[in-house]
N, C-alpha and C positions, 0 to 999 in steps of 0.2 A: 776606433777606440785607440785611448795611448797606452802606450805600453813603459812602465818608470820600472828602470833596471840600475844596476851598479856596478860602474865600470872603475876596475881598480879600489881607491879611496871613496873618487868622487862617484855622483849617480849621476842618470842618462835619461832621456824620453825620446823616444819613436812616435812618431804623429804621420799615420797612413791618408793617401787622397789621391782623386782620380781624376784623369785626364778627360779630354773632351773623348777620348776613344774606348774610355771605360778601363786603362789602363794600370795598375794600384803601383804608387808609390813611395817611399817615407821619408818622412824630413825628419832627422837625426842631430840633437844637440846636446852635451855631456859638460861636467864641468862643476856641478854644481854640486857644494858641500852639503849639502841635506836633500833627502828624499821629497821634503816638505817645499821644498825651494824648485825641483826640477819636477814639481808636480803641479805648482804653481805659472811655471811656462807653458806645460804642454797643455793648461787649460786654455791660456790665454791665446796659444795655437788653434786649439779645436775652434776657439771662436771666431775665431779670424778666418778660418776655414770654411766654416756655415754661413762668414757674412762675404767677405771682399774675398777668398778664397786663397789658397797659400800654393797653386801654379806659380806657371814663368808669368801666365797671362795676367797677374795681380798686377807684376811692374812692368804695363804696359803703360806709355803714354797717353794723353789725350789727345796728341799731337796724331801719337801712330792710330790708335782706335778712330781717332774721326776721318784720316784719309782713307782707312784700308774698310770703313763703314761705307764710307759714299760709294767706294768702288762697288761693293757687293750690291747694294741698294739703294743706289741714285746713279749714277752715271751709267749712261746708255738707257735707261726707261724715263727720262725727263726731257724736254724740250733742251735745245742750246744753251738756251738763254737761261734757263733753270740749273742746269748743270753747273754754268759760268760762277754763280753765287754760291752753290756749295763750292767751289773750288775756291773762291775769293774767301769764304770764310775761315776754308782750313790753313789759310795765309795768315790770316790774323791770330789765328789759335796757336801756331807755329814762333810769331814774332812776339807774341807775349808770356807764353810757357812753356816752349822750349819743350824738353823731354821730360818735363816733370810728369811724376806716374800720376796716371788717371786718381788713382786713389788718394792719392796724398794732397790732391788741390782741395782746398778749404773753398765755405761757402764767401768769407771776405775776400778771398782772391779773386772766388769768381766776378763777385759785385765791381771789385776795382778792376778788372777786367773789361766789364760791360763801359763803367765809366770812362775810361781814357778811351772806348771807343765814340763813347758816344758824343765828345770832345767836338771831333769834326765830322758826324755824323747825322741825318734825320732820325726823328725817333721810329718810324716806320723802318728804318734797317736798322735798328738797334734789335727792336723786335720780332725781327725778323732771325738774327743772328742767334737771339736766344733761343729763336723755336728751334734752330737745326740742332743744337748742340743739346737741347732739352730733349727729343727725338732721340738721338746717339747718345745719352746718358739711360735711355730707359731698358737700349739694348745691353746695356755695360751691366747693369743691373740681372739682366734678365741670365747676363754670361756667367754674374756671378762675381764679378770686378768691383765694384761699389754695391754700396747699401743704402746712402743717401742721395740724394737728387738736389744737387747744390745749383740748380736751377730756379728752383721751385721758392716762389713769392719774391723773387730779384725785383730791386727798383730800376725800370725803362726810362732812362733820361735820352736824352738826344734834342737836337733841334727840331722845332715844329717846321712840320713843312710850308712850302712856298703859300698851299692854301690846303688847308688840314680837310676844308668839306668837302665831300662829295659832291662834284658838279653833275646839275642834272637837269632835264629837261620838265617844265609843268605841263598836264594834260595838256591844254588846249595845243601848246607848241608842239608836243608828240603828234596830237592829231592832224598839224598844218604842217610836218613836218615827213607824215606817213600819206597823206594824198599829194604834196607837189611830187614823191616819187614814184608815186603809184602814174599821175600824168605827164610824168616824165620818161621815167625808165622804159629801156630797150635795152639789145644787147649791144647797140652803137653806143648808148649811153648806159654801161653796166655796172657804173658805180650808183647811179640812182636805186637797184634794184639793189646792188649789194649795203647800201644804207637801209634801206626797208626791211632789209634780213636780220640785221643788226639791230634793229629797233622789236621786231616784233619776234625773235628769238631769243635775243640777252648773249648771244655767241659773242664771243671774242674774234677778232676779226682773223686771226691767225688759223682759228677754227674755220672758217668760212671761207679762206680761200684754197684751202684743204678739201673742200668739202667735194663731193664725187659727184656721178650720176646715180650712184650706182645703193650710196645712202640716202638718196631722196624718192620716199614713197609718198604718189601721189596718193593713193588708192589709199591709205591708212594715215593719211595728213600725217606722216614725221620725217623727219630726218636723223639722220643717224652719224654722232661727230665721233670718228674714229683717231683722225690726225691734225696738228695745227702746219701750216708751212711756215718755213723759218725763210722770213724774208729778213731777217737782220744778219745773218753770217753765209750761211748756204743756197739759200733761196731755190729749196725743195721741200717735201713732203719730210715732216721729223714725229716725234715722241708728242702728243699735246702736255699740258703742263704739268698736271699728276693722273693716276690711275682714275681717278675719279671724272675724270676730264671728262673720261669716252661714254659715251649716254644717249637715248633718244629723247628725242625734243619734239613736242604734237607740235602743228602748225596751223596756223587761221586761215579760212579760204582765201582772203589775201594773198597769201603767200602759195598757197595752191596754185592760184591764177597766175601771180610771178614766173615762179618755178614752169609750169607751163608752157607759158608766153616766151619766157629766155630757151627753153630746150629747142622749140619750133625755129624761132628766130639764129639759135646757133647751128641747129642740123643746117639749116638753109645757104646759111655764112659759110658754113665748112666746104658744104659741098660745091659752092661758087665757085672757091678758093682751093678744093684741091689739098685741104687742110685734116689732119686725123691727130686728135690727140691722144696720145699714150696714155695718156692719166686720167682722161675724161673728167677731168675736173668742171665744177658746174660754174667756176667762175672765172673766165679767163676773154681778157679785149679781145677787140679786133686788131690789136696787133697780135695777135695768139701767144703774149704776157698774161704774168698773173697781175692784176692791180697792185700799184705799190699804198701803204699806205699813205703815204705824200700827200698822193694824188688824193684817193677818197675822203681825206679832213680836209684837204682843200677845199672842195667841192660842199663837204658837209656845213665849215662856217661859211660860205655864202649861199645856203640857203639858210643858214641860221641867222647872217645878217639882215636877209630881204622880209624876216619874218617878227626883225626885231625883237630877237628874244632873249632873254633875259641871263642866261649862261654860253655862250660860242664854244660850245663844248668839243671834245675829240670824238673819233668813235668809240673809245671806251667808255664815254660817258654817257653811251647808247642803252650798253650795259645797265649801270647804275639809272637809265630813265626805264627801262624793263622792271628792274629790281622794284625803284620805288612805283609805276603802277599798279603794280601786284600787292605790292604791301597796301598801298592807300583803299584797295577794293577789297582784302580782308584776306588773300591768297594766304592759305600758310606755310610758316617760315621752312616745314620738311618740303614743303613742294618746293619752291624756290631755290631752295640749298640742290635741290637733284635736277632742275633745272639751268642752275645756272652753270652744274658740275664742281663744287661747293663737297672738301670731303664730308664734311658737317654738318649739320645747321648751326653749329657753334662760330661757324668761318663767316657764315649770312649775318648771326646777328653781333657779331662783333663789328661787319663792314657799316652794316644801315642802322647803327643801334639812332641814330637820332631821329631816321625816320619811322621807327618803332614808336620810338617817345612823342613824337606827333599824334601817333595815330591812338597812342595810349591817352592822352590829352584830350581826342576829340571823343574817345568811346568812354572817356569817363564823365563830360559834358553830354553824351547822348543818353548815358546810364542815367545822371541825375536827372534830366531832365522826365525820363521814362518815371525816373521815383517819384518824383514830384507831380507829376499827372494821376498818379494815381486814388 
């Protein structure tokens, strides 16, 4: 509560608040000819107190709050490469606001913010940018710093990308796509086998070449993605992308058989060779490398050319051929979100919403058609 007192002539208000340590303090301002006037302030205090809060930490930055955020809760639990982007953002948020306090940025600044980024940007890292900053406004909120979310219904502009759809494989090409590796694959030829993992888990390849012995249960058909390996800075075992990342995945006797086939085929390799790997990782050549991915999308468009098919996709487009069989055969979208390691199902159906809208298309042509028979 305030406390309206008279000091000398003029009067005075005391406005008590507490630290993050439970600490009590008062903010103290005098001056004021009337009681009715310095009773008028110290309302206007208490409310600022209840909302954006009247600490040091009210005039903090969004500059300082979003670096000294990532540090506490992104950096060191995210992959490299994930890391890299929150750092790249706290650059832009730096070159454009400077040390203006968190609370003081308006929702138009934020908008003309978004815009000159999105200037010479895809719109896919426009909105990307906003998620991190909408993330770290809802801790600022929760600190007690802000009260609004000047995030929240921003217009995404940016350029569309090189090719905005999802590239992806049609059944029959998954099908002729998952038996040349099934008669192919060996552990001489381990990139066949690690395409076939790729197709018939939805793993990210970073995930896969991370992957162990030691996560692979044949006896309970799963495997278990704990790490992705950073083949783009360090090229070892790191952080996978988010907390969600880490998950079991059931596996198809196919991949049973795989798994199998590669363990027998590598003990035998090793032991010829005189070779022990530290990390027992379950995918690594005959040169005793991990596969780069070069290599394996090399490999992957020519057998996508010999099969002429209709996308010559990457291996992440492995990914989104997993995704959308599951979608087209009725899978639901929580399975696939915990599958694919997806924090959401909101992240699934924002990626495949058009193959949703297919299938929405074809189930309301089989609806009618049911009504109509009847």
């Amino acid at each position: 509560m305030s406390q309206i007192y008279k000091r000398g002539s003029k009067w005075a208000f005391k406005v008590s608040w507490y630290d993050d340590e439970k600490k009590r303090h008062w903010t103290t301002k005098s001056g004021f000819n009337t009681k009715r006037e310095a009773n008028a302030a110290a309302t206007k205090l208490e409310n600022q107190k209840n909302t954006v809060g009247i600490s040091d930490k009210a005039k903090i930055s969004l500059t300082d709050f979003f670096e000294n955020w990532i540090k506490i809760y992104k950096l060191g639990k995210l992959n490299k490469s994930t890391e890299l982007k929150y750092k790249r953002a706290s650059i832009e948020i730096k070159d454009f606001f400077g040390d203006k306090p968190l609370k003081n940025i308006t929702r138009t600044e934020y908008q003309q913010f978004l815009n000159k980024y999105a200037l010479n940007h895809y719109r896919d890292s426009v909105s990307r940018l906003n998620s991190y900053i909408r993330k770290c406004i809802k801790y600022a909120a929760d600190d007690g710093i802000v009260f609004r979310d000047v995030t929240h219904d921003v217009d995404i502009g940016g350029k569309k990308s090189k090719d905005s759809s999802l590239k992806y494989l049609e059944l029959t090409e998954a099908e002729q796509l998952k038996q040349i590796c099934i008669n192919n694959g060996s552990y001489l030829k381990i990139n066949y086998y690690l395409i076939l993992a790729g197709l018939l888990t939805g793993c990210r390849i970073g995930e896969l070449l991370a992957l162990t012995w030691k996560c692979v249960d044949l006896k309970n058909k799963t495997i278990r993605i704990e790490h992705s390996w950073d083949y783009h800075f360090e090229n070892k075992l790191s952080s996978t992308k988010t907390e969600s990342s880490k998950r079991t995945i059931s596996i198809s006797s196919d991949l049973v058989v795989m798994f199998t086939n590669l363990k027998t085929e590598q003990i035998q390799y090793y032991l010829k060779h005189g070779y022990r790997d530290s990390l027992d990782l379950v995918f690594r050549n005959k040169f005793f490398q991990v596969p780069t991915d070069t290599g394996v999308n090399k490999l992957l468009s020519k057998i996508l050319k010999s099969i002429d098919a209709t996308n010559i996709i990457t291996f992440h487009g492995l990914r989104h051929t997993h995704a959308s069989i599951l979608i087209s055969k009725g899978v639901s979208i929580d399975y696939i979100a915990e599958r694919l390691g997806h924090s959401t199902p909101r992240t699934t159906l924002n990626i495949y919403t058009h193959l949703l809208q297919n299938k929405r298309q074809k189930d309301d042509l089989k609806t009618l058609s049911v009504l109509d028979s009847l």
